[in-house]
BAMI-711791 format. One record per atom (N, C-alpha, C): residue in one letter; atom name; x, y, z. Coordinates in steps of 0.05 Angstrom, whole numbers. Example, Ala and Ser with C-alpha at 12.3 -4.5 7.8 and 13.67 -1.06 7.14 Angstrom:
2
resn,name,c1,c2,c3
A,N,264,-114,156;
A,CA,246,-90,156;
A,C,264,-66,156;
S,N,257,-45,142;
S,CA,273,-21,143;
S,C,258,1,157;
This chain:
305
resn,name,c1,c2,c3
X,N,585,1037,1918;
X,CA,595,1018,1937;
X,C,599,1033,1964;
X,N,591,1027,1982;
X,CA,587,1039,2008;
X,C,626,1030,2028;
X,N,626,1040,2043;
X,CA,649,1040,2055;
X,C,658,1028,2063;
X,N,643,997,2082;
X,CA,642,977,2092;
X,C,656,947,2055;
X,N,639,957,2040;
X,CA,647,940,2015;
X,C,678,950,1999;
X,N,681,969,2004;
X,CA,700,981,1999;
X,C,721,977,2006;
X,N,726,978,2030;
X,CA,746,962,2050;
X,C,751,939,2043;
X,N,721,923,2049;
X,CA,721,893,2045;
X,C,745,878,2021;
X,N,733,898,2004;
X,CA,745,891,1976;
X,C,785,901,1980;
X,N,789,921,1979;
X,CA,815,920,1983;
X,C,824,898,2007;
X,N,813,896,2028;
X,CA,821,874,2047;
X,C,827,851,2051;
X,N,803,849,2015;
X,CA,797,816,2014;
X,C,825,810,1995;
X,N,840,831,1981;
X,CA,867,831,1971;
X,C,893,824,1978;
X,N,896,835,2005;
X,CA,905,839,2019;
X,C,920,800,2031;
X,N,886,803,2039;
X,CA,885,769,2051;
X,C,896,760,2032;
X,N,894,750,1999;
X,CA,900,735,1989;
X,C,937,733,1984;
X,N,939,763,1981;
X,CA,972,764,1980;
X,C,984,749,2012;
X,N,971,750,2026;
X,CA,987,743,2050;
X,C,983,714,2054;
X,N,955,701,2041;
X,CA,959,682,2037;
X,C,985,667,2017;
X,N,990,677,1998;
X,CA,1011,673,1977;
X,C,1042,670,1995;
X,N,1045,689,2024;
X,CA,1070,678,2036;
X,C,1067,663,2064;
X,N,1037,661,2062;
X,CA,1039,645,2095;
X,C,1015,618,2085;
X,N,1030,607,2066;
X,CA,1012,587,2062;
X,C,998,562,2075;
X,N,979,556,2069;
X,CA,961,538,2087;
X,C,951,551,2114;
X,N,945,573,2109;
X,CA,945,585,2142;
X,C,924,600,2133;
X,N,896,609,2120;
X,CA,883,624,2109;
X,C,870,632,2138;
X,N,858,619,2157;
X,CA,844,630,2185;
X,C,866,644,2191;
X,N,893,636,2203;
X,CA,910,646,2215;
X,C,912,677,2198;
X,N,916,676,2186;
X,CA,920,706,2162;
X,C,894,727,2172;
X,N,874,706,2164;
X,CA,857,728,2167;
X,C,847,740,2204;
X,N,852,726,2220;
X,CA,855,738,2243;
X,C,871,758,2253;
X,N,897,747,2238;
X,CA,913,764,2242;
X,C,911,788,2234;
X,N,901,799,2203;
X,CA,886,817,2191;
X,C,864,830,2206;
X,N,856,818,2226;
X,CA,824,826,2236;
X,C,832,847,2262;
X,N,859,823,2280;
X,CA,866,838,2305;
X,C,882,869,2292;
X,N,894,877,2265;
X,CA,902,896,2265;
X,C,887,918,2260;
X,N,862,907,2242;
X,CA,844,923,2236;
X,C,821,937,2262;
X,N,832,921,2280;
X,CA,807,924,2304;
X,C,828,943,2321;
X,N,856,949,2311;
X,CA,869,966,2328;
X,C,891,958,2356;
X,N,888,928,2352;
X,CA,902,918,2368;
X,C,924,905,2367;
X,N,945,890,2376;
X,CA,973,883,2376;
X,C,962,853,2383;
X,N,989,839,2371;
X,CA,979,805,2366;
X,C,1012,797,2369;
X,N,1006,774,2391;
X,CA,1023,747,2408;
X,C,1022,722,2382;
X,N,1038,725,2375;
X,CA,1041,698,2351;
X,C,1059,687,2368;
X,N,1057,652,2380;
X,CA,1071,646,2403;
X,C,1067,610,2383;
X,N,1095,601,2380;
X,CA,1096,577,2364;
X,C,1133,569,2363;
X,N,1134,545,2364;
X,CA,1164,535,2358;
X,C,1173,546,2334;
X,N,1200,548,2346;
X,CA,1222,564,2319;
X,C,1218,551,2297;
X,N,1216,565,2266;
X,CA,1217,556,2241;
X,C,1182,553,2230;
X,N,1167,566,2237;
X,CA,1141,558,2231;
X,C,1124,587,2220;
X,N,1136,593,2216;
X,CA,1125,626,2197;
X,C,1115,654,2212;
X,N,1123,647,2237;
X,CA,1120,673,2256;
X,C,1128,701,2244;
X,N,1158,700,2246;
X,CA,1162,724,2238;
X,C,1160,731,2205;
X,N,1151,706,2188;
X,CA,1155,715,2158;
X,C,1117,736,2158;
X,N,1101,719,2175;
X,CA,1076,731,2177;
X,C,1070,753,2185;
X,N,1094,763,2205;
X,CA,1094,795,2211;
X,C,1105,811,2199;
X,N,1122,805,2175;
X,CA,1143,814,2157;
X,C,1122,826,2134;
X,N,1107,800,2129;
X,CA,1087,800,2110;
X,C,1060,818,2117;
X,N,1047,823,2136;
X,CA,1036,845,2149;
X,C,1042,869,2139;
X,N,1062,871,2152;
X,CA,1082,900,2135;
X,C,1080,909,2110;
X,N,1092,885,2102;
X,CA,1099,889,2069;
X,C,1066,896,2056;
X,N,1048,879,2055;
X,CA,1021,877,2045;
X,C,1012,906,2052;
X,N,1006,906,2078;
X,CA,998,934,2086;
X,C,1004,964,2088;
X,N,1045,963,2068;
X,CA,1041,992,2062;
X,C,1058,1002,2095;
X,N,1062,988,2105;
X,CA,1070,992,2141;
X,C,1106,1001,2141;
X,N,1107,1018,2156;
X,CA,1139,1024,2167;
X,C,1151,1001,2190;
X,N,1159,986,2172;
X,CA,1166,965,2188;
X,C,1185,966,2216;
X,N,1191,962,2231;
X,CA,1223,959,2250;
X,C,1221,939,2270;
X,N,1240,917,2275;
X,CA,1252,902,2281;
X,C,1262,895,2307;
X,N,1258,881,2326;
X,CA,1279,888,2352;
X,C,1288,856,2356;
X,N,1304,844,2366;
X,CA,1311,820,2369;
X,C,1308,817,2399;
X,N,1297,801,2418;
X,CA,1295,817,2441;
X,C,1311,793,2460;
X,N,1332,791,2472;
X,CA,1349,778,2487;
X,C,1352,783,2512;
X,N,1368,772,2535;
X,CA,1369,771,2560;
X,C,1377,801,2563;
X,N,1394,810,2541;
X,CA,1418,834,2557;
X,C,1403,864,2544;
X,N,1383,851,2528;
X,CA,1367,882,2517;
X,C,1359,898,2538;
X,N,1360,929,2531;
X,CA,1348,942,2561;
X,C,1319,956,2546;
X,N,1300,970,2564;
X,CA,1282,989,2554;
X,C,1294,1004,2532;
X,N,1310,1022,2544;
X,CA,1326,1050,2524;
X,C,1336,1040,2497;
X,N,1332,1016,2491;
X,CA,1345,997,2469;
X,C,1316,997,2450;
X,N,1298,998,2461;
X,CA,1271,995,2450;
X,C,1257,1024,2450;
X,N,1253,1038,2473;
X,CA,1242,1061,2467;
X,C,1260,1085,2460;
X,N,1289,1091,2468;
X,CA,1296,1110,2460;
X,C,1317,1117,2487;
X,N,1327,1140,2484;
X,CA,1345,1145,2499;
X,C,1356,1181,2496;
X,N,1351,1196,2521;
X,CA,1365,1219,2517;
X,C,1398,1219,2524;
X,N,1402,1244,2499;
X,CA,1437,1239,2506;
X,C,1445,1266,2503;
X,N,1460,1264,2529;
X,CA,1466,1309,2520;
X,C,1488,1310,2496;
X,N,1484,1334,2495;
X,CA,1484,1343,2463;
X,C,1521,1363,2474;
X,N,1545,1371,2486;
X,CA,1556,1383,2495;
X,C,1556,1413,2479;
X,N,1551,1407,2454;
X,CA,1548,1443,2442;
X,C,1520,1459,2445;
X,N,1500,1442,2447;
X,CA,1484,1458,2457;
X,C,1473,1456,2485;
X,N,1488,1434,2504;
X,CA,1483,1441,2527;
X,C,1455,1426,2534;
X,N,1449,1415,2519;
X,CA,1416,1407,2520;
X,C,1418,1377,2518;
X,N,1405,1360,2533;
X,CA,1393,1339,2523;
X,C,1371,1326,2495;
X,N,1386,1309,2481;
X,CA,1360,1305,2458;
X,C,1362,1271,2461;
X,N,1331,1268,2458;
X,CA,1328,1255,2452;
X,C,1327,1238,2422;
X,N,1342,1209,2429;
X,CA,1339,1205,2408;
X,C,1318,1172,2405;
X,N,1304,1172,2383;
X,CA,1283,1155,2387;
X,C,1297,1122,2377;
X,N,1281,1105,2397;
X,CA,1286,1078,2388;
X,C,1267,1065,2366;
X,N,1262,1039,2361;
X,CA,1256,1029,2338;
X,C,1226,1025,2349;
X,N,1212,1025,2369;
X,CA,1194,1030,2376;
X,C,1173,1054,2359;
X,N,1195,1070,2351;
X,CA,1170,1087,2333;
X,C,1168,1081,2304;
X,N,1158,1063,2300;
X,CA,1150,1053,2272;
X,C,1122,1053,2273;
X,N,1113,1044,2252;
X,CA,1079,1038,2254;
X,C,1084,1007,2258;
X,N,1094,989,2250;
X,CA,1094,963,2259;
X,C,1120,951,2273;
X,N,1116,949,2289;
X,CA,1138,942,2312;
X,C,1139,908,2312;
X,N,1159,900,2317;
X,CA,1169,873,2304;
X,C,1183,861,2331;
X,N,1169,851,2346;
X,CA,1183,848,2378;
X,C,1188,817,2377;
X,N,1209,811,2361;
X,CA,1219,782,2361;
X,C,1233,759,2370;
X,N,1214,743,2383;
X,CA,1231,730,2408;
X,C,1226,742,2436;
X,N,1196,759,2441;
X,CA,1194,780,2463;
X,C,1204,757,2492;
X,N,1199,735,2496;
X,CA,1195,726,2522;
X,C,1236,720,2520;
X,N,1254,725,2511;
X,CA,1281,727,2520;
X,C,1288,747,2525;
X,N,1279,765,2534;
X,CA,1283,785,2539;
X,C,1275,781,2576;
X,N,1289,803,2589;
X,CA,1274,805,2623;
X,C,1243,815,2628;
X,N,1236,816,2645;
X,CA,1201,826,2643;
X,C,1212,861,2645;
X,N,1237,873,2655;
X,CA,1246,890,2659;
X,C,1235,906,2625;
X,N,1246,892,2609;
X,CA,1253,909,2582;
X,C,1220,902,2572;
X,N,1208,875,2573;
X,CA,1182,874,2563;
X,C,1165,891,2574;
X,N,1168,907,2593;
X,CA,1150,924,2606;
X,C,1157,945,2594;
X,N,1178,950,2580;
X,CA,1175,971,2572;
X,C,1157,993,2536;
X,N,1144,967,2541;
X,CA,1125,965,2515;
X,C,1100,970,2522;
X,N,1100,962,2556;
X,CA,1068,972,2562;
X,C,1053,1007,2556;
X,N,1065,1025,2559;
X,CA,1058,1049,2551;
X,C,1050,1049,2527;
X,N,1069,1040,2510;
X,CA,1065,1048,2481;
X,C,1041,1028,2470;
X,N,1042,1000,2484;
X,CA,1017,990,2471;
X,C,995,999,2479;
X,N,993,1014,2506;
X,CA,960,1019,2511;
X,C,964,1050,2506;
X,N,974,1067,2505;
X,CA,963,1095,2492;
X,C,980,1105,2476;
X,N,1003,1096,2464;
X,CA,1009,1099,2434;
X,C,1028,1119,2432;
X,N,1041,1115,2464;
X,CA,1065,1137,2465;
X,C,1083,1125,2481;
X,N,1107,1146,2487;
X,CA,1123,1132,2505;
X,C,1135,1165,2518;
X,N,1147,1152,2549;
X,CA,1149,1175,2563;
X,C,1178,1166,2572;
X,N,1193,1195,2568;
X,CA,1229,1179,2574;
X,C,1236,1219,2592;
X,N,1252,1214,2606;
X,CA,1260,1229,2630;
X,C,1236,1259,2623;
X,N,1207,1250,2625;
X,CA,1187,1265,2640;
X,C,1179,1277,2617;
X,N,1189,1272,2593;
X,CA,1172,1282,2564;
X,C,1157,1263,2552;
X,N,1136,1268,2546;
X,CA,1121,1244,2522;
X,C,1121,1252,2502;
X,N,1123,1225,2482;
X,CA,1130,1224,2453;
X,C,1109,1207,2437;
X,N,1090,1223,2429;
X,CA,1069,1201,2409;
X,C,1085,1188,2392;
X,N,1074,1163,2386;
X,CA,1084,1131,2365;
X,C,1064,1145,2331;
X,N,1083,1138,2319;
X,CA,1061,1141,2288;
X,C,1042,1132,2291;
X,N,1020,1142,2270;
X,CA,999,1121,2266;
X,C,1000,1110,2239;
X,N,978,1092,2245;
X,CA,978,1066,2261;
X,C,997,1067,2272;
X,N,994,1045,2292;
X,CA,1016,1036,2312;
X,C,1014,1008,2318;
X,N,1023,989,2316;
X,CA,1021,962,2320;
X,C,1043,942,2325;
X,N,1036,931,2348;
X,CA,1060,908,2347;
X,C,1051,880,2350;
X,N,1073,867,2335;
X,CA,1068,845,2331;
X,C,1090,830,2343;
X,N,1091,810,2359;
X,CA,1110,793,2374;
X,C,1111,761,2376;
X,N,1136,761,2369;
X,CA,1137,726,2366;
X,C,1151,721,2396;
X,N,1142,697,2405;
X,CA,1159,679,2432;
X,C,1156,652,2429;
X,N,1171,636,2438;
X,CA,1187,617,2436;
X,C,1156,601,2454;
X,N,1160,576,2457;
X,CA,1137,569,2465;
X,C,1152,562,2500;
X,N,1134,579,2518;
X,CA,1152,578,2548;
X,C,1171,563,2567;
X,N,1163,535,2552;
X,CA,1182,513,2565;
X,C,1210,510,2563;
X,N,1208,527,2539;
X,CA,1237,530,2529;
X,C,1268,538,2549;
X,N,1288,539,2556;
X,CA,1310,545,2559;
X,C,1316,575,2551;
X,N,1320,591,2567;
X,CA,1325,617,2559;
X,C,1304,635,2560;
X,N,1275,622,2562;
X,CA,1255,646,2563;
X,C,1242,653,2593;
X,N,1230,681,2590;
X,CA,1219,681,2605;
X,C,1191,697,2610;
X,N,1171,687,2631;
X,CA,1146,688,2616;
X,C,1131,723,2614;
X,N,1125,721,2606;
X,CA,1110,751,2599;
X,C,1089,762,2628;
X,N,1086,780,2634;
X,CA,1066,785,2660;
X,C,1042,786,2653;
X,N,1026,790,2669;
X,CA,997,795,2665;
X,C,986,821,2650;
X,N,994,830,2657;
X,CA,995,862,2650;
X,C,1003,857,2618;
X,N,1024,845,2615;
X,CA,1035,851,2585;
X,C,1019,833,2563;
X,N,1013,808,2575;
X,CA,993,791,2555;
X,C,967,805,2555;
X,N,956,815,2578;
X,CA,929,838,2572;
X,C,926,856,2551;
X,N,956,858,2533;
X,CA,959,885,2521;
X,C,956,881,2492;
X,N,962,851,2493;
X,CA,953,838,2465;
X,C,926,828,2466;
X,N,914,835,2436;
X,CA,888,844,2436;
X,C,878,808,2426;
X,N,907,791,2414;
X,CA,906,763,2406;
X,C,929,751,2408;
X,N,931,722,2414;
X,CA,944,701,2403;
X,C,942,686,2387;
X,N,960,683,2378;
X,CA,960,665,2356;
X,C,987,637,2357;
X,N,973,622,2354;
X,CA,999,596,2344;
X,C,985,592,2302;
X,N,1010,575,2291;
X,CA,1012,575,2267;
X,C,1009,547,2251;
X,N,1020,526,2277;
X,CA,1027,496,2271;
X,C,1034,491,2242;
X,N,1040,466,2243;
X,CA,1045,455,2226;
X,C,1040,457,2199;
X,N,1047,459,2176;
X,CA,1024,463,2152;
X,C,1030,440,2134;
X,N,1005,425,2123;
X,CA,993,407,2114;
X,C,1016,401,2083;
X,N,1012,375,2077;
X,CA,1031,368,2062;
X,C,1024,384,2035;
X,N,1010,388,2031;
X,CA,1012,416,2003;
X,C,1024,443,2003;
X,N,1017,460,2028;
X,CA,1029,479,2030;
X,C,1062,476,2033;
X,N,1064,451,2053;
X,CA,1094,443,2059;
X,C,1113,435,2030;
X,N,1105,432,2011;
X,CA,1108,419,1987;
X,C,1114,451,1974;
X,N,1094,468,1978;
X,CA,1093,497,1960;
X,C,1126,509,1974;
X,N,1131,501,2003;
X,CA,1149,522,2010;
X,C,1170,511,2007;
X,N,1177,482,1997;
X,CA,1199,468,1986;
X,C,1209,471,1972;
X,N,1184,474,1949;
X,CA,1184,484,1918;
X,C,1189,509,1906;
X,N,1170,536,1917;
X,CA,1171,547,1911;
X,C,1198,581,1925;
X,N,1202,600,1905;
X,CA,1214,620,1917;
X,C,1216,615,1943;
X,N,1244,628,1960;
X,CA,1243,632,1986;
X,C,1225,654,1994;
X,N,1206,648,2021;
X,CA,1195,668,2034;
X,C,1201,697,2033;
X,N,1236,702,2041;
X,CA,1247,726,2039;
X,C,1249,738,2010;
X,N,1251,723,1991;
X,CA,1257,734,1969;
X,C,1227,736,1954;
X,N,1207,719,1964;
X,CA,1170,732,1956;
X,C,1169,763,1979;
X,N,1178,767,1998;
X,CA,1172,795,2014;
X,C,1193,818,2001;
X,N,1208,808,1994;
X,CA,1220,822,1977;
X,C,1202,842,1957;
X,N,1199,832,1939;
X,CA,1183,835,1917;
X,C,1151,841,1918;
X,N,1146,836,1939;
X,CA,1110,848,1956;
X,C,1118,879,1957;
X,N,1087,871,1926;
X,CA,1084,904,1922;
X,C,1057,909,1947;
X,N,1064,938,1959;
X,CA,1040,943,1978;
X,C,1013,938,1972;
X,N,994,928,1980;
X,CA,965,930,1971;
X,C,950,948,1988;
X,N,959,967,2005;
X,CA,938,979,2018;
X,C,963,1002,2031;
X,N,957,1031,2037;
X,CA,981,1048,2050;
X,C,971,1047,2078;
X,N,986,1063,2088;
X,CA,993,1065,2118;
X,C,951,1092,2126;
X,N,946,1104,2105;
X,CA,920,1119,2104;
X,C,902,1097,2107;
X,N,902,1085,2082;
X,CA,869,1065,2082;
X,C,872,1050,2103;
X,N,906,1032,2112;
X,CA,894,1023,2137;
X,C,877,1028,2161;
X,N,890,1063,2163;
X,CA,868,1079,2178;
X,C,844,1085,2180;
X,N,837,1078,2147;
X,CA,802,1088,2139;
X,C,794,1067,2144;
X,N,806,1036,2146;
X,CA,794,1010,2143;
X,C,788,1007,2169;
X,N,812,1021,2196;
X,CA,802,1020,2225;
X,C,782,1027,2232;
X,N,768,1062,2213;
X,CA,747,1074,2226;
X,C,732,1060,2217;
X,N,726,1043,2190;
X,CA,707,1028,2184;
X,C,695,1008,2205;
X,N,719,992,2210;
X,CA,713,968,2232;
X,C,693,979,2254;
X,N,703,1003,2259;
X,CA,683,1010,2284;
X,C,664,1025,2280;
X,N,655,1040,2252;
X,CA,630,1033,2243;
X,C,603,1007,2247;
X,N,620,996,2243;
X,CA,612,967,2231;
X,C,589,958,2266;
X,N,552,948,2258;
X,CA,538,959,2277;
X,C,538,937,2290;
X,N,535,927,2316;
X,CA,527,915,2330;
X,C,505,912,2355;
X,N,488,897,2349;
X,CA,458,896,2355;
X,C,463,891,2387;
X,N,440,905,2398;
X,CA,437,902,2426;
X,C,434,878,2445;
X,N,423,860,2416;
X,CA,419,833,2427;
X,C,444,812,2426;
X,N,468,824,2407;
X,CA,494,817,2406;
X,C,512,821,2439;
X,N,504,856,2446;
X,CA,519,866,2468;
X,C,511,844,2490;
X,N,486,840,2496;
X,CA,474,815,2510;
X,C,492,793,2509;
X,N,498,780,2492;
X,CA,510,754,2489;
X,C,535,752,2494;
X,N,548,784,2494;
X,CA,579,787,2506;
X,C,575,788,2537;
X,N,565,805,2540;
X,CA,556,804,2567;
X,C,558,780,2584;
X,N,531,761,2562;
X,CA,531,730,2578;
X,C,552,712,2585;
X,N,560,713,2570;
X,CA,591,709,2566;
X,C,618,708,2586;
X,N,618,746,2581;
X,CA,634,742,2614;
X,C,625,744,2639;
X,N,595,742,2641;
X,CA,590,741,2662;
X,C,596,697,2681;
X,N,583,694,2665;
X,CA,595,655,2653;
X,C,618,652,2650;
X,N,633,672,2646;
X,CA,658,661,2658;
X,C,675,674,2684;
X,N,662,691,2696;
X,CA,659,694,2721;
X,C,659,685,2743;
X,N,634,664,2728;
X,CA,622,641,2758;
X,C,636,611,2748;
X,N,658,617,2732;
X,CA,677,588,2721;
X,C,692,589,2741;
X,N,693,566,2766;
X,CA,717,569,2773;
X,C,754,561,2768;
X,N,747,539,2740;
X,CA,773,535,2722;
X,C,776,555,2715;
X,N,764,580,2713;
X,CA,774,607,2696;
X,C,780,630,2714;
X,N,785,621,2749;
X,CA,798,631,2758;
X,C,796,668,2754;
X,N,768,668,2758;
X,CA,763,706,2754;
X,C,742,714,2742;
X,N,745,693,2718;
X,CA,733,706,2685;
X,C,753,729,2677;
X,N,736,746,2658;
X,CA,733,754,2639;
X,C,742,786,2644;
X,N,760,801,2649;
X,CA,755,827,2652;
X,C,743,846,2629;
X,N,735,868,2636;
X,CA,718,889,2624;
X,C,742,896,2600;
X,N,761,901,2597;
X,CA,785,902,2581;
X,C,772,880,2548;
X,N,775,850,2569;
X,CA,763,830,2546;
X,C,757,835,2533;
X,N,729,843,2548;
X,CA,697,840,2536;
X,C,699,863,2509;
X,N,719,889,2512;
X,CA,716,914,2501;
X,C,737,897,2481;
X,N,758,875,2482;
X,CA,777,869,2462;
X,C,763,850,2444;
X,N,735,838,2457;
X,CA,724,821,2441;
X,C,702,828,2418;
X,N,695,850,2433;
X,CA,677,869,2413;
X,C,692,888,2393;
X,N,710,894,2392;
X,CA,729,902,2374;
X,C,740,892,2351;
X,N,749,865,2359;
X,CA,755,842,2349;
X,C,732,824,2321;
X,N,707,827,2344;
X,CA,681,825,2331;
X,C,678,842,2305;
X,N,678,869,2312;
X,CA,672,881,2290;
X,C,690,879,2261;
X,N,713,876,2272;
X,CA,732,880,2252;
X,C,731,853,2236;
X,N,725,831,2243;
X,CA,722,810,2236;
X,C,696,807,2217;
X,N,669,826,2222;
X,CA,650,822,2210;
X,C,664,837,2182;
X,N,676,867,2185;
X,CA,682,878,2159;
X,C,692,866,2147;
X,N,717,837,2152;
X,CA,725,825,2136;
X,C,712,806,2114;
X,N,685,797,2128;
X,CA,672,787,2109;
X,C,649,802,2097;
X,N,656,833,2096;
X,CA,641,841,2068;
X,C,611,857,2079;
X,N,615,860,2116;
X,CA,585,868,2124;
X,C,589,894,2145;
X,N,566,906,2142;
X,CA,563,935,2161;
X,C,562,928,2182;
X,N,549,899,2183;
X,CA,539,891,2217;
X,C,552,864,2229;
X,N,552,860,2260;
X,CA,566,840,2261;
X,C,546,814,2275;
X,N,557,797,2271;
X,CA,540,765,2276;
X,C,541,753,2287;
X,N,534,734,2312;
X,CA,551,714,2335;
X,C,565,698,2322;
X,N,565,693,2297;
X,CA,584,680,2290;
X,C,619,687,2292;
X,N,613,727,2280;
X,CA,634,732,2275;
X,C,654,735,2308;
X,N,636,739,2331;
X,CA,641,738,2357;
X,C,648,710,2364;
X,N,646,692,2347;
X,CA,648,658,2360;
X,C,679,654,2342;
X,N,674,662,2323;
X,CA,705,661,2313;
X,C,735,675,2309;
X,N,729,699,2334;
X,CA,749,707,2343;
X,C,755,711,2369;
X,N,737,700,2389;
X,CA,734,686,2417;
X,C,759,676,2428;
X,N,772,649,2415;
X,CA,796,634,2424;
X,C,814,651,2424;
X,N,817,668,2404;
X,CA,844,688,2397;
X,C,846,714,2424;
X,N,818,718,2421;
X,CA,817,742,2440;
X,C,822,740,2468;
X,N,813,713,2478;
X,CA,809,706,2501;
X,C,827,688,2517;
X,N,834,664,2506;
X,CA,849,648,2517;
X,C,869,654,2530;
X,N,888,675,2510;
X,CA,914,678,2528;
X,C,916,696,2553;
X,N,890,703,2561;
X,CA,879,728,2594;
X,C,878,697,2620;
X,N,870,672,2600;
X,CA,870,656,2631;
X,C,905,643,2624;
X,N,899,639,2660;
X,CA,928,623,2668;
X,C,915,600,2673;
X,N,919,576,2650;
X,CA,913,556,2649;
X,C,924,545,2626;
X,N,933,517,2628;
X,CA,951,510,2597;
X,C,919,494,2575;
X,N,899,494,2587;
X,CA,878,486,2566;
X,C,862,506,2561;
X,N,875,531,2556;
X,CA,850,555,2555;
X,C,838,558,2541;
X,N,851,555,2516;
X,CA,832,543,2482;
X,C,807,532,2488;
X,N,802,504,2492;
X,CA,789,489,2507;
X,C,760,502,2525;
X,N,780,510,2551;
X,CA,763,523,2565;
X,C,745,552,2550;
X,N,752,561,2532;
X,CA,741,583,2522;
X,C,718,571,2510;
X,N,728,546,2488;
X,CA,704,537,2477;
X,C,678,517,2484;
X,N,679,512,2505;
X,CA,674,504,2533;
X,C,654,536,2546;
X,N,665,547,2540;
X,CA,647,574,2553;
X,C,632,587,2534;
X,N,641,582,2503;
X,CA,611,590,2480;
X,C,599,565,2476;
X,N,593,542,2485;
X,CA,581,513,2485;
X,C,558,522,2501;
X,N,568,531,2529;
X,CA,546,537,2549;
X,C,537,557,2559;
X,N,537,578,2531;
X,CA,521,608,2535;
X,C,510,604,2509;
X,N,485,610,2515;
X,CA,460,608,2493;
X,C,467,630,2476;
X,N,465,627,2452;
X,CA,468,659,2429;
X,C,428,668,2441;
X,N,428,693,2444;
X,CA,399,706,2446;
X,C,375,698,2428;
């Protein structure tokens, strides 16, 4: 069994356990699975009570992950999240001591109550995997990933994320509603907290790593690179899309791509697998409240090669 099936197979495990606590949500799961495997950090953005944070809990748990937590409110500061030096008076020295930021899965819950002050202070660590506090840098474990729930923006108390910081997530995600069976299962069955409880790991904090280098194994045809290309260049000359597409995207969508083809079991990737992680990757880069829409709207009217 070659390396690509290999993966697949532990992965395809993985999915099903997480299906078991985020029920009726099997796409939602498996995207979410895809953006971590592709190396990137994911915006789960949905009204309170709808499986946000049990789905990032569950992430964790499934994957073997060093979980940590942050609750993120008006009065949180940076140094609350990344860390803080404090002199030491017997030895005269400053030490630092680290915040909850250094976990492999970072749990940023409720990010948009917080000021843009303290949410910025996550930009370092999500794009190169460290953090820098009075002129020292401090590599983040690996993996490194965060996952963040927000309130949906209209709300009272929030406030909105910058440009810069939604760039940094590699997806969004909402969760909606779930269908009267699943809703029935979570009535019925064990509480959420007490099934994460008991989630034995299916994969460690290593294979997630071997499953990353896989993803980017995983080949993509020249005539694929073409069709990304087309893509953002089409959305470029959109003027509802206000810019297009930055080069960032395009590199989050081919990432995304790949990791998504390994999920279903292949070395190589397919416009399909590029068509069905598109909305996730893309939407939340425009400032527009129909971006969903407009995205699918922009693979309608770019020809696959």
């Amino acid at each position: 069994m070659n390396a690509h099936l290999q993966s697949a197979s532990v992965l395809s495990r993985a999915q099903r356990a997480l299906d078991d606590i985020v029920v009726g949500k099997p796409e939602r799961v498996r995207l979410a699975l895809c953006c971590l495997l592709a190396g990137g950090h994911l915006l789960l953005e949905d009204a309170p009570g709808m499986g946000k944070t049990t789905l990032a809990h569950g992430l964790g748990a499934v994957l073997g992950l060093d979980v940590k937590r942050v609750q993120f409110t008006a009065d949180l500061l940076p140094a609350d999240v990344v860390g803080v030096s404090i002199f030491d008076p017997q030895t005269r020295q400053f030490a630092f001591h680290r915040g909850p930021v250094f976990a492999q899965l970072l749990l940023a819950d409720e990010i948009n109550r917080a000021t843009p002050k303290t949410q910025s202070a996550l930009l370092e660590a999500m794009a190169e995997n460290q953090v820098t506090v009075d002129g020292a840098v401090h590599p983040l474990p690996q993996p490194f990933f965060v996952v963040a729930t927000q309130n949906p923006r209209h709300q009272i108390g929030t406030f909105p994320l910058p440009e810069s910081q939604m760039d940094r997530f590699l997806m969004r995600l909402d969760l909606g509603f779930p269908d009267r069976a699943a809703e029935r299962r979570l009535l019925t069955e064990d509480p959420r907290r007490t099934m994460l409880d008991r989630q034995v790991a299916v994969l460690s904090a290593e294979q997630v790593a071997q499953a990353q280098k896989a993803a980017q194994a995983v080949q993509v045809a020249g005539a694929l690179i073409d069709y990304l290309q087309d893509l953002l260049a089409a959305s470029r000359a959109m003027p509802e899309m206000n810019g297009g597409f930055s080069p960032r995207a395009g590199l989050g969508l081919l990432m995304a791509t790949r990791a998504y083809a390994l999920l279903a079991g292949r070395g190589y990737a397919l416009p399909e697998d590029l068509q069905a992680v598109a909305p996730a990757v893309l939407a939340h880069r425009l400032e527009a409240n129909d971006a969903q829409p407009l995205v699918r709207t922009l693979l309608d009217r770019v020809a696959v090669p």
